[in-house]
C-alpha positions in Angstrom: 0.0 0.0 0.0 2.7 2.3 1.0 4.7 1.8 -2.6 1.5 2.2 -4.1 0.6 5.7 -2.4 4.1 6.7 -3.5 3.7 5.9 -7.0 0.7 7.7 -7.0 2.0 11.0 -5.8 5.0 10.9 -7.7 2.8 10.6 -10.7 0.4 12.8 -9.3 3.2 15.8 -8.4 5.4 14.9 -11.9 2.9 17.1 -14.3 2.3 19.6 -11.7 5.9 20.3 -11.4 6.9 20.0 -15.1 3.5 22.4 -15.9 4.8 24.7 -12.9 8.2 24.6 -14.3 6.9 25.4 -17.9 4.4 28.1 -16.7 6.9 29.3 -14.5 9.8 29.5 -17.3 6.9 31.0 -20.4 6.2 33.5 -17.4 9.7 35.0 -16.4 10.3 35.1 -20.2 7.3 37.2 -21.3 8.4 39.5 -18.3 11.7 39.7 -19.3 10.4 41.1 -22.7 8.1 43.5 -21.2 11.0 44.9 -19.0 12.5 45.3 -22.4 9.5 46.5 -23.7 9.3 49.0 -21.3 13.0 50.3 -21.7 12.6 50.3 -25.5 9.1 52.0 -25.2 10.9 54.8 -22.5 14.0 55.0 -24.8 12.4 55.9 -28.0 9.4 58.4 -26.0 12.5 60.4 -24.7 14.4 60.5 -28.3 11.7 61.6 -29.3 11.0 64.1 -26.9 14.7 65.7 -27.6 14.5 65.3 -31.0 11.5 67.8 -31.3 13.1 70.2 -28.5 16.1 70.1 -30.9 14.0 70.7 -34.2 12.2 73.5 -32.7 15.2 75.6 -31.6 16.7 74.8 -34.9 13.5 76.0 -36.5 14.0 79.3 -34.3 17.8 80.1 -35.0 16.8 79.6 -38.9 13.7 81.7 -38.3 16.7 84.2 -37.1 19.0 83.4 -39.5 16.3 84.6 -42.2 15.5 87.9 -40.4 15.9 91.0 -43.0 18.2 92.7 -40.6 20.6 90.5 -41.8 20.0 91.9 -45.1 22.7 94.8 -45.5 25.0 94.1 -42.3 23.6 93.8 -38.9 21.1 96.1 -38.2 22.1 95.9 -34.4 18.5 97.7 -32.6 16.4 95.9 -34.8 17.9 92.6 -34.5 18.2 93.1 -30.9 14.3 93.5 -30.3 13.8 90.6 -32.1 15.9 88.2 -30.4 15.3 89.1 -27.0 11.6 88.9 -28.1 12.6 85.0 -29.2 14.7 84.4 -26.0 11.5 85.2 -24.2 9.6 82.4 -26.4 12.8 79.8 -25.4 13.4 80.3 -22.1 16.0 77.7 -22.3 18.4 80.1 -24.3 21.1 81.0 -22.4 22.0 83.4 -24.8 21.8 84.3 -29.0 24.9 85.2 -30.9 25.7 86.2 -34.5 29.8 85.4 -35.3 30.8 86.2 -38.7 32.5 83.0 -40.8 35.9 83.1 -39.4 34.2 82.8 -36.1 34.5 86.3 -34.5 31.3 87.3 -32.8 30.0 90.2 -33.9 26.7 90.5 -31.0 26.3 88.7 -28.0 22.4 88.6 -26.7 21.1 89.9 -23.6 25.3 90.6 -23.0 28.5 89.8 -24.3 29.4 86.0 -23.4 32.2 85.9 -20.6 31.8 89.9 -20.3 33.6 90.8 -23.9 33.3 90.0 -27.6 35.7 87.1 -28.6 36.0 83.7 -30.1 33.1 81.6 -30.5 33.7 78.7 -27.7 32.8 76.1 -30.8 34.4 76.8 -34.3 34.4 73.2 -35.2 30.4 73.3 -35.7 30.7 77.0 -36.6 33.1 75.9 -39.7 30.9 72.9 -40.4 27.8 75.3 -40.9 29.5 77.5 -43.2 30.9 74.8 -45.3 27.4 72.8 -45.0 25.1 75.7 -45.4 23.3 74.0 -42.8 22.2 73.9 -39.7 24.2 72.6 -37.0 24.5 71.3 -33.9 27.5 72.3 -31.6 29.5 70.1 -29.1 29.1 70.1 -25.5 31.2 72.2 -24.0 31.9 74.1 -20.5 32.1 77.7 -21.4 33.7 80.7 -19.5 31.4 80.8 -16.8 30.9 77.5 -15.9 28.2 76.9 -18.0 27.8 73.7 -19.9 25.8 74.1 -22.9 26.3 73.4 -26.5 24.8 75.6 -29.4 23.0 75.5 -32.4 24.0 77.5 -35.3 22.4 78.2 -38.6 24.4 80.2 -41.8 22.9 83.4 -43.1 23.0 82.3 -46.8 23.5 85.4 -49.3 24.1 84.1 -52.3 27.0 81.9 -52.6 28.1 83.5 -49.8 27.2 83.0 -45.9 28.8 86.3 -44.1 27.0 85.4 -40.6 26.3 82.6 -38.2 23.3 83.1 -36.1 23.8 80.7 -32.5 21.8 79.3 -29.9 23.7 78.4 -27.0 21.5 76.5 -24.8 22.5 74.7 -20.8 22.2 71.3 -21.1 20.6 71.9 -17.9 17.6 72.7 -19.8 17.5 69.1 -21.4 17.3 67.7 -18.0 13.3 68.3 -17.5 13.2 66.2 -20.8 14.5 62.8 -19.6 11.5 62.6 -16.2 8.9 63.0 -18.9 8.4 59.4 -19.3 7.6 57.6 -15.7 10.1 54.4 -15.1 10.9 52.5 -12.4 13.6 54.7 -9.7 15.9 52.4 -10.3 16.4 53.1 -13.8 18.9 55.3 -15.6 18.5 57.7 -18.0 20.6 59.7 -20.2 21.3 62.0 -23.0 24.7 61.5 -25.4 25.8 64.0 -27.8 27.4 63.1 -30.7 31.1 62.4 -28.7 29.6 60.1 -26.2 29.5 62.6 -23.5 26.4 63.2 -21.1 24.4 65.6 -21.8 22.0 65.0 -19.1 21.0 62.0 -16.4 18.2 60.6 -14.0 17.9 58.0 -12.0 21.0 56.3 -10.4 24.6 57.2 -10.8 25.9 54.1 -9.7 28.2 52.1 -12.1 26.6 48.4 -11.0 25.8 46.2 -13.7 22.7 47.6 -16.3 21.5 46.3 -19.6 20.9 49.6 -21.8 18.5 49.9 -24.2 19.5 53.3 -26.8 17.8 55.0 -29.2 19.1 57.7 -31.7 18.1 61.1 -32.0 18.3 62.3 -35.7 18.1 65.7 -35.5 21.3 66.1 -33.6 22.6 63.0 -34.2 22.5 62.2 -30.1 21.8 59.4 -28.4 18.9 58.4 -25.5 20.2 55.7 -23.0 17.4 53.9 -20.9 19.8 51.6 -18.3 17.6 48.7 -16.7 19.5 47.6 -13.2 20.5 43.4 -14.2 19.5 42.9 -10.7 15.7 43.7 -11.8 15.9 40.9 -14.0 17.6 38.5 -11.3 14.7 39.5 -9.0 12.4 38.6 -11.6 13.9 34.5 -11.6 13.4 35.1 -8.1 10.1 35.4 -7.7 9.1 33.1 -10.2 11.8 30.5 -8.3 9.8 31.8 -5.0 6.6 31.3 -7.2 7.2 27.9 -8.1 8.8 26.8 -5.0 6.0 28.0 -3.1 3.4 26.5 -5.6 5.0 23.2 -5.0 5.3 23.2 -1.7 1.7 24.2 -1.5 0.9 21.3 -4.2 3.0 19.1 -2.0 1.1 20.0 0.6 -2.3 19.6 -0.6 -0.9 16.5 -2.2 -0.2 15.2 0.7 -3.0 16.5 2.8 -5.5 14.2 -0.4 -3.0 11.4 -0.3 -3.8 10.7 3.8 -7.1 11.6 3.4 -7.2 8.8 1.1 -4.7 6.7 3.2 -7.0 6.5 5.8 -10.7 6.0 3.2 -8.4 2.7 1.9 -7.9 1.8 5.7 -11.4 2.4 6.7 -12.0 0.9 3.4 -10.3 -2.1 4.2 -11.7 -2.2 7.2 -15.0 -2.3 5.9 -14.4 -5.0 3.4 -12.7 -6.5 6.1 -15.3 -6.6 8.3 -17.8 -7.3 6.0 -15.8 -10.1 5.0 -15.9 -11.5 8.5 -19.4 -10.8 8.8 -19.8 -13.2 5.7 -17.4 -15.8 7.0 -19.0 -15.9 10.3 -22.4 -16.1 8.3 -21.5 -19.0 6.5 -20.2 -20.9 9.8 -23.8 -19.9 11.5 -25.5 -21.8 9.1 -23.1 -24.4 8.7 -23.0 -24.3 12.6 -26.9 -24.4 12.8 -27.3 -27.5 10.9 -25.1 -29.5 12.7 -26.9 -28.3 15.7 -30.1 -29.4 14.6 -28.5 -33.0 13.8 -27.1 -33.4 17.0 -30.3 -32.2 18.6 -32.0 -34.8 16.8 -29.3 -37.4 17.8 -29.1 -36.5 21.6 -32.9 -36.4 22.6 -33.3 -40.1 22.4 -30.2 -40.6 24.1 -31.1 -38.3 26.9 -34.8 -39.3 26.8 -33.5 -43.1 27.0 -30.9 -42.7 29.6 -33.8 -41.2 32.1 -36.1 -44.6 30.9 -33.4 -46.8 31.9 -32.4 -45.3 35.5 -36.1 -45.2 36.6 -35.9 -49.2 35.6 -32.7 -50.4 36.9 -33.7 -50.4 41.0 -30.8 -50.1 43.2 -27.9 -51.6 40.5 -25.5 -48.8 41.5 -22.8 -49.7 39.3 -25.3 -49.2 36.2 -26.5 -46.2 37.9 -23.0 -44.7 37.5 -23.2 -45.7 34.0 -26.4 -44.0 33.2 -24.9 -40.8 35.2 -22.1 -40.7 33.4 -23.2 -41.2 30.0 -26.1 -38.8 31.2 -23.1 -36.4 32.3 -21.3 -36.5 28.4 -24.6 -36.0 27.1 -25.4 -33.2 28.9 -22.1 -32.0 27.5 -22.6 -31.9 24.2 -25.7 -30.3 24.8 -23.9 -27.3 26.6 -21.9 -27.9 23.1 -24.6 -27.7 20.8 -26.2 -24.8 23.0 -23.4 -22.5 22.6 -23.1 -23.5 18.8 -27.1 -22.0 18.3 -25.6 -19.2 20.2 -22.8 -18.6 18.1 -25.7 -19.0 15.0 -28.1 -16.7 16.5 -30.5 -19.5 16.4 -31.2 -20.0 19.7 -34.4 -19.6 21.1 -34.4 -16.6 23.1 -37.5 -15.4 26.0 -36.3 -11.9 26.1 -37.6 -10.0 28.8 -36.6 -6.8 30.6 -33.8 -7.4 33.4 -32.5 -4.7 35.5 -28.7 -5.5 35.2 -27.3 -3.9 38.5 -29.8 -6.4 40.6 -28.8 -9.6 38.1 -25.2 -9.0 38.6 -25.3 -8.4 42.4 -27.4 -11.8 42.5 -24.1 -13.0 40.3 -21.7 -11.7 42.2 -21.4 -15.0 44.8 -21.4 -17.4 41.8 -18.6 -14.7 39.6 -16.1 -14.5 42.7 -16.5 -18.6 43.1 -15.6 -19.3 39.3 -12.5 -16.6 39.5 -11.2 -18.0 42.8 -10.2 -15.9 45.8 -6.7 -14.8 44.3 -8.6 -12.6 41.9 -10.8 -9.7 42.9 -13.9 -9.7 41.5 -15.5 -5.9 41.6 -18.6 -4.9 40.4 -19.7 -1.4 39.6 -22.8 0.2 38.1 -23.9 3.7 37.6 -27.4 4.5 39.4 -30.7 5.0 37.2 -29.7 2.5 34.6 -32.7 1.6 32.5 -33.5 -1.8 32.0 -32.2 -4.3 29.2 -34.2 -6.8 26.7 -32.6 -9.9 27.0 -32.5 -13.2 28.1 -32.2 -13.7 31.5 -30.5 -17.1 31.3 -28.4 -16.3 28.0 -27.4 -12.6 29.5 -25.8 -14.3 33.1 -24.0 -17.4 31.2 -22.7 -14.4 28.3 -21.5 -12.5 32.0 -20.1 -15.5 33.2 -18.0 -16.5 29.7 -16.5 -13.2 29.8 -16.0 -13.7 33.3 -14.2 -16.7 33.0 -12.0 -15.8 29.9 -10.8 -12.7 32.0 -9.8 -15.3 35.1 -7.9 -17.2 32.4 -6.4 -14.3 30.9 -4.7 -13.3 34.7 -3.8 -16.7 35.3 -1.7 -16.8 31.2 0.0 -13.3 32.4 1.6 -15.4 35.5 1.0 -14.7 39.4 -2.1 -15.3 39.2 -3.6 -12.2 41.3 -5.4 -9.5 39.6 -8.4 -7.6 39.1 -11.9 -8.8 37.2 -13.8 -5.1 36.8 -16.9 -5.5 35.6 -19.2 -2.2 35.1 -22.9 -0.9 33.6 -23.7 2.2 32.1 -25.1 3.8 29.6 -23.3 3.4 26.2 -21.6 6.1 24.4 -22.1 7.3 20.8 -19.6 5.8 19.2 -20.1 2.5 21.2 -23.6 2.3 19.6 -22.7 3.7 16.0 -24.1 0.6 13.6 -26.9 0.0 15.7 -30.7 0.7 15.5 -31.3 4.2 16.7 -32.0 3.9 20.7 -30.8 4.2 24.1 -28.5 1.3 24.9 -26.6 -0.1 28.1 -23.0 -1.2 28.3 -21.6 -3.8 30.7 -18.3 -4.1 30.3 -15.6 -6.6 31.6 -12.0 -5.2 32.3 -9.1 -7.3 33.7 -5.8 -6.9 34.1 -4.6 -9.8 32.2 -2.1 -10.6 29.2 -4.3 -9.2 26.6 -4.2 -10.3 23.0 -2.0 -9.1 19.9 -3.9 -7.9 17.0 -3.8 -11.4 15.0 -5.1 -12.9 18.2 -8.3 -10.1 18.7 -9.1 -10.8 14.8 -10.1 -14.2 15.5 -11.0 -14.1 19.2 -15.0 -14.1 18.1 -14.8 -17.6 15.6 -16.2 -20.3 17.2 -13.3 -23.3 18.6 -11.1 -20.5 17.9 -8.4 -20.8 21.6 -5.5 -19.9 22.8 -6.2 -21.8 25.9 -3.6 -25.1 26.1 -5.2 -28.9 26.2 -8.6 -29.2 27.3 -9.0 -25.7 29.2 -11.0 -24.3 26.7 -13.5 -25.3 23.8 -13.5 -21.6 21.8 -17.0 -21.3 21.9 -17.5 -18.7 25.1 -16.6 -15.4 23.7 -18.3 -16.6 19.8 -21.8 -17.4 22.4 -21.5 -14.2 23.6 -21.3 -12.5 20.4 -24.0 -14.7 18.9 -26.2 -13.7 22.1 -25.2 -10.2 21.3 -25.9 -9.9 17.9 -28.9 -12.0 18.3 -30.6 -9.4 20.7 -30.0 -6.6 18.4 -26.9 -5.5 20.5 -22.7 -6.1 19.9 -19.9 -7.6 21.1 -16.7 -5.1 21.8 -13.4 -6.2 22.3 -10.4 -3.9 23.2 -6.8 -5.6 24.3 -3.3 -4.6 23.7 -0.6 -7.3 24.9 0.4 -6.7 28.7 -2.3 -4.2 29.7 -5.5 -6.6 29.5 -9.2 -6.6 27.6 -11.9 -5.0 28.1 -14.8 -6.8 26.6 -18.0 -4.6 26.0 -21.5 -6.3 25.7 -24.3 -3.7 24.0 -27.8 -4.2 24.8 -30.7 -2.7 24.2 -32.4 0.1 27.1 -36.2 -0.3 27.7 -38.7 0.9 29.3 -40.4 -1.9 30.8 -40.4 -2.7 34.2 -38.3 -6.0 35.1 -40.7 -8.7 36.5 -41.0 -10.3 39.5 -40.0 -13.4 40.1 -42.6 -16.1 41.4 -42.8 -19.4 43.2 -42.2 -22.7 41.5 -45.1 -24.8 41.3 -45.8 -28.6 41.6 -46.6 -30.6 38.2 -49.6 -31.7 38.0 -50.4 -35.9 36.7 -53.1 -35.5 34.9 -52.9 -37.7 31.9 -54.4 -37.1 28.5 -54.4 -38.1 25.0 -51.8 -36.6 22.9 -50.6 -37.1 19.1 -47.0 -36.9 18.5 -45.4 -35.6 15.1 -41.9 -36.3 14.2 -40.1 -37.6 11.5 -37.1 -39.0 12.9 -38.1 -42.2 15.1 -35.9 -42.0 17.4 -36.3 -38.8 18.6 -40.4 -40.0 18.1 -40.1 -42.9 19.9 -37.9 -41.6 23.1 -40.8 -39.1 23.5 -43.2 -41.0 23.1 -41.9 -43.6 25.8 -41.4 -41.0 28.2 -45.1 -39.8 28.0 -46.1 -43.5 27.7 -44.0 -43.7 31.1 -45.9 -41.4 33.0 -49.9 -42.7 32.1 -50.3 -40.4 28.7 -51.8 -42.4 25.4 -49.9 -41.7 22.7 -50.1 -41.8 18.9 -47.3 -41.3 16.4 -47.4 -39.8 13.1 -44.3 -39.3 10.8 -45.7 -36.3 8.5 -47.7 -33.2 7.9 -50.2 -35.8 6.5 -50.7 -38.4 8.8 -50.6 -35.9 11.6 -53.7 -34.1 9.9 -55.5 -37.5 9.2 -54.9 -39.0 12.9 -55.7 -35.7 14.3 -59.1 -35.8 12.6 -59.7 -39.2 13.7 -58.9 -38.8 17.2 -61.4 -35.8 18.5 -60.2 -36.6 22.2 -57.0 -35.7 21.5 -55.8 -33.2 24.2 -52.4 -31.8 22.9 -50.4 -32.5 19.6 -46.5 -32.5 20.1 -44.7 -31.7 16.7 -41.6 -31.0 14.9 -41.0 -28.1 12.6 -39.0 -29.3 9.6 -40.8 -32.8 8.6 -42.0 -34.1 5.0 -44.6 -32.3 3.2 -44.6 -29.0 5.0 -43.6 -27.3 8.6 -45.2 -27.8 11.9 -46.2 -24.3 11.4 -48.3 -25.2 8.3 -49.4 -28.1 10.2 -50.7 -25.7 12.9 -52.1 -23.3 10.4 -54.3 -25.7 8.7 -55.6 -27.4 12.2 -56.6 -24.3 13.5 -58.4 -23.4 9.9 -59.9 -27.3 10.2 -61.5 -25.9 13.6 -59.4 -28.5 15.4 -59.3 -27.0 19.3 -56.3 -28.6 20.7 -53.4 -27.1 22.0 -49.8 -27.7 20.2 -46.3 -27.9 21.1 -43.8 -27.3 18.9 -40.7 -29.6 19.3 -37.1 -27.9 17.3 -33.3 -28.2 17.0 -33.8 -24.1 16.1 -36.2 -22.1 14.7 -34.4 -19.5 12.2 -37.0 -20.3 9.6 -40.1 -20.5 12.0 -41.8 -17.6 10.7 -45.1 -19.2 9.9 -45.6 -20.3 13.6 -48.3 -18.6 15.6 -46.8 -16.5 18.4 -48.9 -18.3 20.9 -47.3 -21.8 20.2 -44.9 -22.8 23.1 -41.8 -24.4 21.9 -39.4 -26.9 23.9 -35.7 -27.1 22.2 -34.2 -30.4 21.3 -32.4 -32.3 23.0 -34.5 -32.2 26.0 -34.9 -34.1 29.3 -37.4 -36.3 30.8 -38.8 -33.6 33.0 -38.2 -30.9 30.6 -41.0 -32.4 28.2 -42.9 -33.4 31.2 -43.3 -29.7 32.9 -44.4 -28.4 28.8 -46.8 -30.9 28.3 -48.7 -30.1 31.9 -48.6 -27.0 31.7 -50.5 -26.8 28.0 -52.5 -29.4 30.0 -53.7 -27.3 33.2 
């Protein structure tokens, strides 16, 4: 079962972990490429963002660079109003310059850079605009005060000829607002390259730890956008998928394992079921088989008892054959205990249950109890007060006490010593004692001793009948199997609870009621009247031993071997005064055979003679039975009192 169960979960946890592992890989992978996504997306939003800061001061110094006081020579007033007018539009602008081409600069707007006329900072791009004719776009550069910026120039074109450079120098400081337009994660850097690798501007970290950089170009100065994603964001990405997965399987682990004891214990209860059921069917099949042999031997020992009592009333004073009688009487008498606990064990015995008030039956027990354990065992009793009474039988109830009794004396003497304690107690039964059983109130008298106990092999089999672990003779297996046979027959159960070296406790479940337990009368005399009476069997032997017992004591008897003949002689014999007949006999049942009398208008009383009566369901209630084998006096006591 175990190897199975582990098979099962390793097949059971092998897809979820290579579909975690799949999931969990096609997961970090599509985040992974949004990351890049992301950096891409933030890259080209920024290039694109100084790209059309760049084209619109560009547009603005050419707007300049067209302005018809640049036609004949500067016209200094004029061009001043006009680009402080467009320094106020471009706030940016740290300041507007006009250099002729051999880079001398001619006006410095609002005031001469570094406090005098001079050198532009730049001639590389100034000389590339003259030769170009276009539009350029400075280096970075520190200038005299301190300022980083870089410029953008665009050629007054007259003619062939460009006499004038009109520049723009703008702070790279004022690129800086550009690279927070687009949100991104803190953690991410972001910067601004002119055309010699150098930074323009930055955000985010300045740190030099490891970063995968995504760039995008910006054409209209020919720069650069950087967008720097930290490596360790990635790493924490196959982190928390690893934490994901790990987690995941943990938790499938755990549910796995939670479903696989679940159903770990439905396979024991499971098995437990079929095991039990199996019992149930086992012990079935030996009730029958058990009951049919009973019946046999029933049929076999009632002449033998019913002739052993005709021969002692006929041998006088011959003592030795009086010894023989008693002791074949004695064997007899044995294997009718035998066959008694066998009907037990069947549920086939014929039970007179009435309602017994256990506390007051096992204080009248107690004498007989302590006598059969011995005085080295102590023999307690102890019942709760208010106990309802049980529906039992009276007789079959004190031997069941008495079997458990005994087994628990046997099971002190097996642990050695021989001194111990025999417990035995009444109360009401629990829940779970009860669970199986016919909704009710039930009582519980339970035996407890001290004894070796019994292993769980030993427990299994302690209820099948000749089942021992006594040694020789001690014990016939049949005391705890009549017990459980009594129990189950009066819609109650057998418990049994043992572990080796701490002792049994044995738990007998009967049914509470409320009637009143009732009270015992005096024994009366039999009577000698004598009568008429038809007797219906089909074995002769157990025909003719009754019959010579009745014979025996003044009674006229007739014999009839079948349903048949016992109708015919019945209806030729009016003055019959009781009919004595089996149940199972050719062409029907004694109940049939009652049914049909009493339908005939036939008045006489019947008494039914049976090994068992499992099958008697066609037999009136108010039909008295005597169970085979039965004595002299037995049959004797029945037949007067139908006939008083």
């Amino acid at each position: 079962m175990r190897r199975s169960l582990i098979l099962m979960g390793l097949t059971g946890l092998l897809p979820i972990v290579v579909l975690g592992s799949a999931y969990g890989a096609v997961t970090l992978r599509e985040q992974r490429a949004a990351l890049d996504r992301q950096a891409a997306l933030a890259s080209r939003s920024t290039a694109r963002l100084v790209g059309r800061e760049i084209a619109a001061t560009i547009d603005a110094v050419k707007m300049i660079s067209r302005s018809p006081s640049l036609d004949n020579g500067i016209d200094r007033p004029r061009f001043t109003m006009l680009g402080l007018r467009l320094m106020e539009d471009h706030r940016n602008w740290s300041a507007l310059s006009i250099a002729d081409s051999d880079g001398n600069r001619l006006l410095d707007l609002p005031r001469p850079i570094g406090g005098a006329l001079g050198k532009v900072i730049d001639p590389f791009s100034l000389a590339r605009a003259v030769r170009t004719r276009q539009a350029q776009i400075g280096h970075v550069i520190k200038g005299p005060r301190g300022i980083t910026a870089f410029a953008v120039r665009a050629p007054v074109l007259r003619g062939h000829s460009v006499p004038y450079v009109v520049s723009a120098v703008v702070p790279v400081q004022a690129m800086q607002h550009l690279l927070f337009a687009e949100e991104v994660p803190p953690d991410w850097r972001v910067r601004l390259f002119d055309k010699r690798g150098a930074v323009i501007a930055q955000s985010g970290p300045t740190t030099q730890d490891s970063m995968q950089s995504v760039v995008s170009a910006v054409p209209e100065a020919g720069w650069r956008v950087e967008v720097a994603v930290p490596r360790g964001a990635f790493a924490a990405l196959t982190r928390q998928t690893r934490i994901v997965l790990i987690v995941g399987g943990l938790v499938a682990l755990a549910v796995f394992a939670a479903l696989t004891f679940a159903l770990a214990i439905e396979l024991r209860r499971f098995r437990q079921r079929q095991a039990a059921t199996l019992q149930a069917q086992r012990l079935e099949a030996l009730g029958r088989l058990t009951g049919g042999v009973a019946h046999d031997l029933n049929n076999l020992l009632t002449p033998i008892l019913g002739g052993l009592d005709l021969l002692r009333a006929r041998i006088g004073d011959d003592v030795k054959a009086k010894r023989y009688i008693d002791s074949a009487t004695s064997s007899a008498e044995r294997a009718r205990s035998l066959v008694a606990r066998l009907l037990a064990y069947a549920k086939r015995q014929a039970l007179t249950p009435e309602a017994i008030d256990v506390p007051a039956m096992l204080a009248d027990l107690h004498e007989l109890l302590q006598r059969s354990v011995g005085p080295a065992i102590r023999c307690a009793i102890e019942a709760d007060d208010g106990l309802p009474a049980v529906r039992a039988d009276r007789n079959q109830l004190e031997l069941a006490v008495l079997n458990l009794v005994i087994n628990a004396r046997d099971a002190i003497h097996s642990r050695g010593g021989g001194h111990g304690t025999i417990r035995i107690e009444a109360h009401l039964s629990r829940r779970d004692e009860a669970r199986g059983l016919a909704r009710g109130a039930y009582l519980a008298l339970v035996v407890h001793d001290d004894g070796c106990g019994m292993d769980a092999a030993t427990l299994r089999r302690a209820m099948e009948p000749f089942f021992t672990t006594k040694a020789g003779d001690r014990g016939t297996g049949l005391g705890l199997s009549m017990v459980h046979g009594f129990a189950e027959q009066s819609a109650g159960r057998l418990l049994l609870e043992s572990v080796p070296g701490q002792g049994t406790h044995a738990t007998l479940i009967l049914p509470a009621t409320d009637a009143v337990p009732p009270v015992p009368v005096a024994v009366r005399e039999r009577p000698t009247r004598t009568a008429e009476i038809l007797l219906v069997d089909d074995d002769p032997a157990v025909r003719e031993a009754a019959a010579e017992v009745l014979r025996a004591h003044g009674h006229l008897v007739a014999e009839a071997d079948s349903l048949r003949e016992g109708m015919a002689a019945l209806a030729g014999a009016p003055d019959t005064a009781l009919v004595i007949t089996d149940y199972m006999m050719p062409g029907g049942t004694g109940g049939e055979f009652i049914t049909r009398a009493r339908h005939a208008g036939l008045p006489q009383p019947f008494l039914l003679l049976t090994g068992y009566t499992d099958a008697a369901e066609d037999l009136p209630a108010d039909v008295p039975q005597l169970r085979k084998p039965f004595r002299e006096r037995e049959l004797l006591d029945a037949v007067d009192a139908l006939l008083d």
